[in-house]
N, C-alpha and C positions, 0 to 999 in steps of 0.2 A: 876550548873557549878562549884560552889567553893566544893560540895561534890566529886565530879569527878576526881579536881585537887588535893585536902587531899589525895584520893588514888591513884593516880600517883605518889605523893611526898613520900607517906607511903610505897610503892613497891617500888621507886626507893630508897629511904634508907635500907629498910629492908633485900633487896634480897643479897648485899652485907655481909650486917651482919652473915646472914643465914648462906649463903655460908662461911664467915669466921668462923663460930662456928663450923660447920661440917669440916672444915678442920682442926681445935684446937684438935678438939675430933677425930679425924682419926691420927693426930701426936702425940695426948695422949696413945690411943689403940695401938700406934705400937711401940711405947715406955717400953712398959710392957711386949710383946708381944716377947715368947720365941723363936728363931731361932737356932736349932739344925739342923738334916739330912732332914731335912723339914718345909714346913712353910705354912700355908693357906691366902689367898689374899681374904679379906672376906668383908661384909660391916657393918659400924660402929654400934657399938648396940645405938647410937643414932640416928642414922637414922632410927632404927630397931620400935625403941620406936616411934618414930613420925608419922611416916606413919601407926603404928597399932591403935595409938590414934586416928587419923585423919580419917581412916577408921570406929571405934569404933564411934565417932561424926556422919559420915556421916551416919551409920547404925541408929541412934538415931534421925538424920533429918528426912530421911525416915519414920522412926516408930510417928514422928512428925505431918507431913502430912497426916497417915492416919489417927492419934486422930482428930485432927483438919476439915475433911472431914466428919468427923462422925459425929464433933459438929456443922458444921455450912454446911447445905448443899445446899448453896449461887454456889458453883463450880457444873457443871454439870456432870455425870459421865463420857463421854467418854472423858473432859478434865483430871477428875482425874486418869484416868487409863492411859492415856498418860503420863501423870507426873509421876505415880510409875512406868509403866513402864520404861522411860528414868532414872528414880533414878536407879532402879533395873536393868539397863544394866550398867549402869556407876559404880556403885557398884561390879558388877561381873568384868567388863572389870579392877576395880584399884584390888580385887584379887586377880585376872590372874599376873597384872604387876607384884603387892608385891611378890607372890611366885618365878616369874623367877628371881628378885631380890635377894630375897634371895636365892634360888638356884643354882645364877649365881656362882661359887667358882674356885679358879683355886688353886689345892695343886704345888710349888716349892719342886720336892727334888733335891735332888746332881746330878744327870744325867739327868732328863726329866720333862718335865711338866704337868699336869693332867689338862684341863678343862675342867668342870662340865658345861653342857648347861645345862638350863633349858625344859622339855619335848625332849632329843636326848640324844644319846648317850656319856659319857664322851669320847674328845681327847686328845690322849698322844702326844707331841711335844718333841724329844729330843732336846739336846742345840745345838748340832751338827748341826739342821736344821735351828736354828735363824742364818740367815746369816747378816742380820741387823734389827734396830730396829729406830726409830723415836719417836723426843719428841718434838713437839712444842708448844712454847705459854708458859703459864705461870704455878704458880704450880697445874692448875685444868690439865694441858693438860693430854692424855690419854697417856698412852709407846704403839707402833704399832709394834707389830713385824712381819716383812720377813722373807719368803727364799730366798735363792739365785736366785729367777727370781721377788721377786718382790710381790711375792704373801702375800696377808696377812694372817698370821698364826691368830695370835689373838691379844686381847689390853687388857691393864690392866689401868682403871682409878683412876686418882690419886686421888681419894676420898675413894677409899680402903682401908682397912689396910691390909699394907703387900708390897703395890706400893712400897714404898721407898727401901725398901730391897731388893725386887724385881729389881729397875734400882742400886742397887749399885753390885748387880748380875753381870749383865750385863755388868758393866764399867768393873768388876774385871774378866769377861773372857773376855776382849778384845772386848766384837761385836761392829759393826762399828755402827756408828750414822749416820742417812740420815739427814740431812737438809731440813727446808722448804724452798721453797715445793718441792713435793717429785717430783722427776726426773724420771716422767715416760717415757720419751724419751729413757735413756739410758737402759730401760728395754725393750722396743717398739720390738727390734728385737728378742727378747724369744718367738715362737709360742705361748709356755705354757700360757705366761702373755697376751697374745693378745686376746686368747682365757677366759681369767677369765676373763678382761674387760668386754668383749662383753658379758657373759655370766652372771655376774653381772647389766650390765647395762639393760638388758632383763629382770632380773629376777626384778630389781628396779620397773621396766615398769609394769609388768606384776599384779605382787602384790598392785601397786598404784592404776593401772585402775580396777581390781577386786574389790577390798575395796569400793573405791570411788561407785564402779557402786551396790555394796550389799547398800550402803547407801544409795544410791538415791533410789533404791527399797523400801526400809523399809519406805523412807519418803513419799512417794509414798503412799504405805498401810497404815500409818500413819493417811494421809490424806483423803484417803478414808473411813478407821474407823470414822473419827469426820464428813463428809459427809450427812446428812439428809435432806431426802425429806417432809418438813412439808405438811401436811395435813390442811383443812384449813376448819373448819365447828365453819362460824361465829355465832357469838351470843353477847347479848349486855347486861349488869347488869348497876345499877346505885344506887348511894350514897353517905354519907356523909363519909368523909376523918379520920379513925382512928390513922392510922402510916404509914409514909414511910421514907425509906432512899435511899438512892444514894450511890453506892461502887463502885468505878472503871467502870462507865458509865454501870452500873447495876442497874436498880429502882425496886424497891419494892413496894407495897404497899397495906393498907390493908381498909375495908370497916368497918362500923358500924354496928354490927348483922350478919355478916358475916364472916362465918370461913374458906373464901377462902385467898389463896394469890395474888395476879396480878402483875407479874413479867413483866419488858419492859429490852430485854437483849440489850448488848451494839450494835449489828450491828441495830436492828429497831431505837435505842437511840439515832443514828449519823442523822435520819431520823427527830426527835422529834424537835418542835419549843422549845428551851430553855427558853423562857421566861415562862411557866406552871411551871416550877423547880423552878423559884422568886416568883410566885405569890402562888404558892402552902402552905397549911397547914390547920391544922386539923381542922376539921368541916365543910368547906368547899363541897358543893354539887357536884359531878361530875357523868361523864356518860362514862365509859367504853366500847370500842369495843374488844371483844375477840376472838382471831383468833383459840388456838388450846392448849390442855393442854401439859406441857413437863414431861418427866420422873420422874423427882420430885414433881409433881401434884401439879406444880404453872401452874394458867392460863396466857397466854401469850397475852399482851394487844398491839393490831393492831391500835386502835383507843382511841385518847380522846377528849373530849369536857367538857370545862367551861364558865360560864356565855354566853353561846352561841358563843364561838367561839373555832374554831377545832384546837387544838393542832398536833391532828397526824392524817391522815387520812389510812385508810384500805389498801387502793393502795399505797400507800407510803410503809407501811410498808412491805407488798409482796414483792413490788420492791426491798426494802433493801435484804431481806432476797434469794431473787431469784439471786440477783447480787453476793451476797457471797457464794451462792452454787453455780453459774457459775464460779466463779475465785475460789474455791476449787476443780471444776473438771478440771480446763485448767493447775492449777498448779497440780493437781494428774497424768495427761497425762504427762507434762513435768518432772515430777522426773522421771516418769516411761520410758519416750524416754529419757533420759539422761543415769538412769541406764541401760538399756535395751543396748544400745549403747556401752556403758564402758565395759559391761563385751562384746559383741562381739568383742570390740575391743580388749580385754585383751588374745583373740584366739590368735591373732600374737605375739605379745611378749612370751605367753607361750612355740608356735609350736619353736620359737627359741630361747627359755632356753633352752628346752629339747634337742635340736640341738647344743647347745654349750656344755652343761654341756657332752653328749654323746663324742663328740669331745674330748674335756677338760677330763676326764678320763681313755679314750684311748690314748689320748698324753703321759700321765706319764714324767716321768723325761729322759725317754729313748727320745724324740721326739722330746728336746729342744739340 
């Protein structure tokens, strides 16, 4: 509890901080920062630096995990491959981010404006089409720029370098400021704008429920990969107690003369009378039931007995084991009905983006 709270109190200091160093250094950068017949609205090389650090670490946790997998192979493989996997998607997916980030660029010259998407084609905005523009909030807020119906051209975030010049731009050709919040009422009667809502709010729709439904998919197969149906050709060894340990409701242990392992993993564990874990230790006589070897060529112990009394029984430990492959397949069916669902339902909101956006192109400026 009190480690919990140190990082709630550590976030909730920090994040301020953070934010205010990157705003230091985005008013340092545009300080220096030469404005002739053009200017780039770019992002801070300190940000530039921290997220390539931060990617660098996280590429070296990764490569972490697998030394570490290699020395101790206490984790079974289809957890580790789920783990790199999930490293190795989250890894690509920050990237992906970092490039559109830095990609993201908008050139200012004297007549128009250039932005640079990330994966699309750059658009030119003349000034003539900023018919207004919006700033609210404080100095993170974003500049929103309109046309004349309303429409969002594009935004420039004030964590830029380049924003500030950018809104003194702006003041100094006149364009009007909208106030929060924005007044879409008095734009409501522009077909044009009627039609980008709705064609926007589809497209919000469409892309949530896609995503969401690809994810439950994958968790789905996910789940199905970690999945196994043990096999179960009992047999029974006995002896005296060389080593064990206990990790994360994981027991080990090993025999006298014997150069087996005997592994008890945590779902039979929850099954296990705890009191053999107090009275246990070395030299001690015991008698082993073994259910079935696992990939790692530990045998898996279904049964124990000391001084004549049974710690875990056979049937007990099936039952563990048979109840967590039954709530692995009922949560595998339900990712898979969840996403399965999401993406049919992402058909509608698609069929009318496609329907607006068709609209919404044909209107033109002629239509309003």
């Amino acid at each position: 509890m009190l480690t919990e709270l140190i990082i709630t109190i550590a976030v909730i200091v920090l994040l301020p901080i953070i934010f205010g160093v990157v705003f230091l250094a985005r008013v340092w950068e545009e300080r220096k920062m030469r404005i002739n017949e053009s200017f780039c609205i770019r992002l801070p090389k300190l940000i530039t630096v921290f997220f390539a650090v931060f990617g660098i670490l996280f590429f070296l946790g990764m490569i972490g995990v697998l030394i570490g997998y290699c020395l101790d192979d206490s984790m079974p493989l289809p957890y580790f491959l789920l783990a790199e996997g999930l490293i190795l998607f989250i890894l690509i997916l920050f990237g992906v981010g970092f490039y559109s980030v830095l990609s993201y660029r908008i050139v200012v010259f004297t007549d128009k404006v250039v932005v640079k998407y990330p994966f699309c084609k750059p658009k030119t905005f003349s000034f003539e089409e900023i018919a207004y523009y919006s700033l609210y909030g404080n100095n993170f807020a974003d500049i929103q720029c309109y046309d004349e119906y309303g429409i969002t051209l594009f935004s420039v975030s004030r964590l830029l370098v380049g924003s500030d010049a950018f809104f003194r731009l702006l003041t100094l050709r006149e364009v009007p400021a909208i106030d929060f919040p924005f007044p879409k009422e008095e734009f409501l009667h522009f077909p044009r704008y009627r039609l980008f809502r709705n064609k926007q709010r589809a497209k919000a729709i469409f892309f949530s429920a896609l995503f969401c439904g690809v994810v439950f998919l994958l968790m789905g197969l996910l789940v199905m990969s970690l999945l196994n149906v043990k096999t179960y050709t009992e047999s029974a060894t006995e002896g005296y107690v060389e080593s064990f340990t206990l990790k994360e409701d994981n027991f080990t242990l090993t025999l006298r003369g014997d150069g087996s392992t005997y592994f008890l993993n945590n779902i039979v564990y929850d099954a296990l009378d705890k009191s053999f874990v107090k009275e246990l230790e070395q030299g001690i006589f015991v008698r082993l039931q073994i259910g079935y070897t696992d990939e790692n060529g530990r045998k898996n112990i279904v049964g124990i007995e000391y001084l004549g009394k049974v710690y875990l029984k056979p049937q007990e430990a099936e039952a563990a084991e048979s109840s967590n492959y039954q709530s692995g397949r009922t949560m595998m069916f339900v990712f898979y009905g969840i996403g399965g669902a999401l993406i049919l339902f992402s058909v509608f909101p698609g069929v009318r983006f496609r329907r607006y956006s068709a609209a919404y192109r044909a209107a033109g400026n002629g239509a309003d």
